[in-house]
Structure formats: structure tokens, C-alpha cells
MDTraj code that builds the backbone (N, CA, C; nanometers):
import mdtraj as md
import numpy as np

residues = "UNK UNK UNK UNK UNK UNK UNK UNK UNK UNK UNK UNK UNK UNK UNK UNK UNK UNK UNK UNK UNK UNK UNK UNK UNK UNK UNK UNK UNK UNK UNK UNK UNK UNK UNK UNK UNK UNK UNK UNK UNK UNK UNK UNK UNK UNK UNK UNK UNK UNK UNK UNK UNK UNK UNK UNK UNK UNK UNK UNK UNK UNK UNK UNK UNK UNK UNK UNK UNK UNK UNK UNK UNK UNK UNK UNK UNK UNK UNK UNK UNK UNK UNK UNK UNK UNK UNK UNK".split()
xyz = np.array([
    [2.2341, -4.2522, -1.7414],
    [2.3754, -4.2790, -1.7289],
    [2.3946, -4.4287, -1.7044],
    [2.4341, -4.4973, -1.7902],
    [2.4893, -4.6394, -1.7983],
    [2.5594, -4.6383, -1.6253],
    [2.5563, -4.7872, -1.6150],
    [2.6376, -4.8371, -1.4903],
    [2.6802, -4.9367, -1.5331],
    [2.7824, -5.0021, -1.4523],
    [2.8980, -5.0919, -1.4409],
    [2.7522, -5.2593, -1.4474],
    [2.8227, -5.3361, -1.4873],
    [2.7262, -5.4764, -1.4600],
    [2.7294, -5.5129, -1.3337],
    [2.8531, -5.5327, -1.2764],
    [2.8670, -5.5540, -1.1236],
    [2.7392, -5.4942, -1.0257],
    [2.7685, -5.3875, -1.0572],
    [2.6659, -5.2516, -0.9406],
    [2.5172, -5.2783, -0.9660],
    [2.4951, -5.3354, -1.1346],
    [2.3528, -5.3645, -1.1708],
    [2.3259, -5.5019, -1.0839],
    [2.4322, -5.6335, -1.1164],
    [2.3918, -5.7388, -1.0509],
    [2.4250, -5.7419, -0.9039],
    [2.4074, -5.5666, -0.8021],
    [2.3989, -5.6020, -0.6873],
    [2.2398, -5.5630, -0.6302],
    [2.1723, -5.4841, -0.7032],
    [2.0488, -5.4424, -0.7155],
    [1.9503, -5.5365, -0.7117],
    [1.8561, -5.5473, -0.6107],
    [1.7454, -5.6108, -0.6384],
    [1.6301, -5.6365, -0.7552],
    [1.5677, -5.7006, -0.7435],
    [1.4949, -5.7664, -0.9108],
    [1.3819, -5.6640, -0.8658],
    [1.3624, -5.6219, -1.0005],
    [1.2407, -5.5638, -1.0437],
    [1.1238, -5.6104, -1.0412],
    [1.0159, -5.5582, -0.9622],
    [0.8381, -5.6702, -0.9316],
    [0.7747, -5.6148, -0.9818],
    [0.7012, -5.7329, -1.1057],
    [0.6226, -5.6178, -1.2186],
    [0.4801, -5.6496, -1.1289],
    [0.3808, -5.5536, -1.1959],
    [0.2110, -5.5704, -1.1770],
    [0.2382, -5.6714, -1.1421],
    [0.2560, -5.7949, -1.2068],
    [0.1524, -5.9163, -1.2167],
    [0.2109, -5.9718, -1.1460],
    [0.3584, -5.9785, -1.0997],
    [0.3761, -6.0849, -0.9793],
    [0.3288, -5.9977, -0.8438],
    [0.3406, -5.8327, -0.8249],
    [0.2643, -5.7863, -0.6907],
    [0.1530, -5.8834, -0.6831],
    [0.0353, -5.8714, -0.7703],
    [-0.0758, -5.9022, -0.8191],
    [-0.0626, -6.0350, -0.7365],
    [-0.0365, -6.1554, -0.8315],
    [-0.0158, -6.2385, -0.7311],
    [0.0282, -6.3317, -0.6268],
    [0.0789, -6.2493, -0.5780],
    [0.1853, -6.2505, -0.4118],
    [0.0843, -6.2164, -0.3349],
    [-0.0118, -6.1220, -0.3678],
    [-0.1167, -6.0378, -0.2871],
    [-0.2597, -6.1306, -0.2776],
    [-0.2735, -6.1902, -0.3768],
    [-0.3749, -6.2876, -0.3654],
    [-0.3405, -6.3947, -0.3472],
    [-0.2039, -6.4453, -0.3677],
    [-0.1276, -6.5594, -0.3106],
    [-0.1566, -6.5820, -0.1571],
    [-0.1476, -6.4295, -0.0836],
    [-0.1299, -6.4583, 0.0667],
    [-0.2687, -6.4568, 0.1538],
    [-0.3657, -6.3854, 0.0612],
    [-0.4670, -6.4295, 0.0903],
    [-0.6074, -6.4738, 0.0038],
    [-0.5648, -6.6146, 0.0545],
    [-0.6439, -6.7132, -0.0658],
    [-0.7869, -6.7936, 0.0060],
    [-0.8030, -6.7046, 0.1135],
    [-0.9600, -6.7739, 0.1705],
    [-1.0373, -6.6595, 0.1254],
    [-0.9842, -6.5191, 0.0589],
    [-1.0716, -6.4081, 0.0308],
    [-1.0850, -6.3487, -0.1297],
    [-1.1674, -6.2762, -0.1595],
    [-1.1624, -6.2510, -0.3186],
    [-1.1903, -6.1484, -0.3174],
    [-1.1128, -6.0565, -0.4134],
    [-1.1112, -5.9135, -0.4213],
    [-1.1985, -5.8648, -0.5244],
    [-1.2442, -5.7621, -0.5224],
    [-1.2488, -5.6372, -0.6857],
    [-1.1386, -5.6173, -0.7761],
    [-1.1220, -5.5108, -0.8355],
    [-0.9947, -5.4885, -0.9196],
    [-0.9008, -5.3876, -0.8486],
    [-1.0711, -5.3131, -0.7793],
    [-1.0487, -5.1469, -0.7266],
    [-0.9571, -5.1828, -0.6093],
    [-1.0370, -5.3086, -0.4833],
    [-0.9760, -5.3755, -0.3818],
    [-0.7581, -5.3841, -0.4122],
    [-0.8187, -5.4697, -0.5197],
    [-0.6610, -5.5067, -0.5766],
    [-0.5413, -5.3659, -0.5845],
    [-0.6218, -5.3034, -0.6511],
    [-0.5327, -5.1611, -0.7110],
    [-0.5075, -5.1066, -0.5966],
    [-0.5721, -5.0868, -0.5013],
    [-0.5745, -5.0128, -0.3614],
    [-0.4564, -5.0860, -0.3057],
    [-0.4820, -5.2156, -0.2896],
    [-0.3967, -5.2900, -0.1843],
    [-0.2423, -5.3007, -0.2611],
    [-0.2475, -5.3150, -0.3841],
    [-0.0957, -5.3356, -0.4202],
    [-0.0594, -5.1959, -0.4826],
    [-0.1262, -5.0885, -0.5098],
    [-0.0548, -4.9739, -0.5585],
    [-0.0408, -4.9021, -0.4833],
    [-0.0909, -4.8782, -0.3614],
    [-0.1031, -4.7687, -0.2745],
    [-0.0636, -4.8182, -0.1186],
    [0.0367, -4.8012, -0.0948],
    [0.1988, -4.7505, -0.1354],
    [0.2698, -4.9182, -0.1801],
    [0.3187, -4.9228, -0.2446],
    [0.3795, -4.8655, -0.3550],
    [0.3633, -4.8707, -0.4365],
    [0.3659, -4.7680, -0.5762],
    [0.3077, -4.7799, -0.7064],
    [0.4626, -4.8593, -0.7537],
    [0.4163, -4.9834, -0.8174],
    [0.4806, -5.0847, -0.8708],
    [0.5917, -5.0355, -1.0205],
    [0.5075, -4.9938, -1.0934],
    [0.5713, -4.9449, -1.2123],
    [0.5377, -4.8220, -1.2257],
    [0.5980, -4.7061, -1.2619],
    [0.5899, -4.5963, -1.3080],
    [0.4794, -4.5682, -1.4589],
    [0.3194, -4.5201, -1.3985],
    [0.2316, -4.5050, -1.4775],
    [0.1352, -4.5806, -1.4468],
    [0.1614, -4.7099, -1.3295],
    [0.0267, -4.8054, -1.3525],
    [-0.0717, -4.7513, -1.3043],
    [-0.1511, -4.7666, -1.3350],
    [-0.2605, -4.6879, -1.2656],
    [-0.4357, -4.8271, -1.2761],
    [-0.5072, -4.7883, -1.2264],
    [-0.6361, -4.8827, -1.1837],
    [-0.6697, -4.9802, -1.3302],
    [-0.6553, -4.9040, -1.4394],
    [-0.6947, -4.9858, -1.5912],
    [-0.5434, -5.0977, -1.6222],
    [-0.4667, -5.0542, -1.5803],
    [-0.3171, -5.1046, -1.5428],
    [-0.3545, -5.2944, -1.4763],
    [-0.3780, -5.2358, -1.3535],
    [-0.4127, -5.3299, -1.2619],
    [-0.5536, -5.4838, -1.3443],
    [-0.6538, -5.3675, -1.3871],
    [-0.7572, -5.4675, -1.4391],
    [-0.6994, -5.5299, -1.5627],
    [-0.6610, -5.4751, -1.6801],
    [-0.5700, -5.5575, -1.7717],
    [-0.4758, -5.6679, -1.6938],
    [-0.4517, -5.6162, -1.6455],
    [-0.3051, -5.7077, -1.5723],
    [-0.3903, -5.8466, -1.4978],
    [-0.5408, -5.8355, -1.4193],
    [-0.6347, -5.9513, -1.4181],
    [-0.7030, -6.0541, -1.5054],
    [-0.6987, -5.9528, -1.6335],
    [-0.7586, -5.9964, -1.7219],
    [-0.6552, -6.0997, -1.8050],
    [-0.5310, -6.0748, -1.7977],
    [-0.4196, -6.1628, -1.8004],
    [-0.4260, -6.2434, -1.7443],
    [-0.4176, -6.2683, -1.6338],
    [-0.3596, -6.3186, -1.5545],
    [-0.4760, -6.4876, -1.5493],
    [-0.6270, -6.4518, -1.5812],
    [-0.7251, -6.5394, -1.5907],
    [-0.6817, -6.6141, -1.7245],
    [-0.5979, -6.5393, -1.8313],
    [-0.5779, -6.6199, -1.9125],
    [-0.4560, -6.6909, -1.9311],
    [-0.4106, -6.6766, -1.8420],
    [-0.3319, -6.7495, -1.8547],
    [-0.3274, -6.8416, -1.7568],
    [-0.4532, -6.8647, -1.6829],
    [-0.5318, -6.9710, -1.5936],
    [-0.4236, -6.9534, -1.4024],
    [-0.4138, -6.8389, -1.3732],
    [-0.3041, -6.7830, -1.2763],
    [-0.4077, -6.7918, -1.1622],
    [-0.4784, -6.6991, -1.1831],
    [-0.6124, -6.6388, -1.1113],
    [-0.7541, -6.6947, -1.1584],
    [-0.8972, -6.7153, -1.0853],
    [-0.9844, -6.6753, -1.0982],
    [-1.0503, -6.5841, -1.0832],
    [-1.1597, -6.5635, -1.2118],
    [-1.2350, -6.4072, -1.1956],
    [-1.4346, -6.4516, -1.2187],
    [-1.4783, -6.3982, -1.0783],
    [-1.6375, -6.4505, -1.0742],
    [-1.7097, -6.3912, -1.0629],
    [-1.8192, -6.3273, -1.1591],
    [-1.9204, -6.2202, -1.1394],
    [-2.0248, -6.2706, -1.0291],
    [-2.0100, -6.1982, -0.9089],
    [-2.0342, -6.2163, -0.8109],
    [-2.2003, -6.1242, -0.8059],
    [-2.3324, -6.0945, -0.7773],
    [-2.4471, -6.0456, -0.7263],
    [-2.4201, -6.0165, -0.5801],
    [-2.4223, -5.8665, -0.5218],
    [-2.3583, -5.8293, -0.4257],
    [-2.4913, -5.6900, -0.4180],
    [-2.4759, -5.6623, -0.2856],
    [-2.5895, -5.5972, -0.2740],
    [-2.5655, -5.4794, -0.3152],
    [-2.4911, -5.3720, -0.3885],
    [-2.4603, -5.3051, -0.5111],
    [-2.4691, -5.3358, -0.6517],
    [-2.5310, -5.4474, -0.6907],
    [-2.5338, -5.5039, -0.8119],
    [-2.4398, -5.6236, -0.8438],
    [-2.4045, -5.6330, -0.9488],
    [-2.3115, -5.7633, -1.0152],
    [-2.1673, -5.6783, -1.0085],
    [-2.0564, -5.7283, -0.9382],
    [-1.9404, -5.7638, -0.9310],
    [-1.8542, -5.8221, -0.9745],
    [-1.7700, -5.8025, -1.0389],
    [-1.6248, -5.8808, -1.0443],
    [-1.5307, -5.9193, -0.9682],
    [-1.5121, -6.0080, -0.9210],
    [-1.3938, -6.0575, -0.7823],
    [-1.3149, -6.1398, -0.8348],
    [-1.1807, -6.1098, -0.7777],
    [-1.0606, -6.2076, -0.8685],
    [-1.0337, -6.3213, -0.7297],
    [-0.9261, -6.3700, -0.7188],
    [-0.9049, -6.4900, -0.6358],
    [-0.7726, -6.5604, -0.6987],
    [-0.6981, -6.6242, -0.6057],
    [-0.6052, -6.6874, -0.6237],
    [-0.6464, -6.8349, -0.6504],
    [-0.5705, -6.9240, -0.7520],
    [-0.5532, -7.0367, -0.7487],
    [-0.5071, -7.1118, -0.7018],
])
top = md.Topology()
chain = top.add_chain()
for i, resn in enumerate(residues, 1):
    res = top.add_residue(resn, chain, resSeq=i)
    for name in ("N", "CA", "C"):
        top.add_atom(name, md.element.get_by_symbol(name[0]), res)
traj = md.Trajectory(xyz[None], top)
């Protein structure tokens, strides 16, 4: 059901993945996450967009490095080799 423009421009802005994404590594920028870390901390609670889900989140990193936002560093961790993202 359509609404009035008024009632729309009293509504707050919509926060996609990628700015949760990084606001969340924005605020903490002495530490570096996983993807899984990431997905946990910004989807759960609240799921951002309707459908995102963990492959959501890693695309949305994999962006985000290209477009030089974030860094992403295969890290050797005593579980094997890692991926950790990080704020710029």
C-alpha cells in the first residue's frame, strides 16, 4: 500500500549490509574479524536486510576490499589459514 511522501520523508534511512559492515569495523579498528565474527556481530540481532544471510555478509567483504573500504588478510591461526577483515 503506497504512502503519502510526507509520512515516507518522516521515516528513518534505510542501513544496507555494507554500511552496518562498516560502522562495525569502523568502531573497532585496533581488532580484525572473520566473516563468521562479522555476520554474528552485525546480523544477530538485527538482521539488516530481509534474506541476508552469512554468504550475504562475505560478498558484501569482498566488496567492500574492492572498493579499497576495508582490508582483508589471510591470517595462519592455530586452526589453520584465516581470513580477517579490518577497517581502514
Amino acid at each position: 500500500m503506497p504512502i503519502p511522501k510526507d509520512q515516507f520523508d518522516q521515516g528513518k534511512p534505510s542501513e544496507t549490509l555494507e554500511h552496518q559492515i562498516l560502522v562495525f569495523l569502523g568502531k573497532n579498528r585496533e581488532l580484525a574479524y572473520t566473516a563468521m565474527e562479522i555476520y554474528e556481530a552485525v546480523l544477530h540481532p538485527p538482521v539488516v536486510e530481509r534474506g541476508a544471510d552469512y554468504n550475504s555478509v562475505r560478498m558484501t567483504l569482498e566488496a567492500l576490499i574492492g572498493k579499497w573500504a576495508v582490508f582483508g588478510r589471510v591470517v595462519k591461526t592455530s586452526s589453520g589459514e584465516e581470513t580477517y577483515f579490518a577497517a581502514k
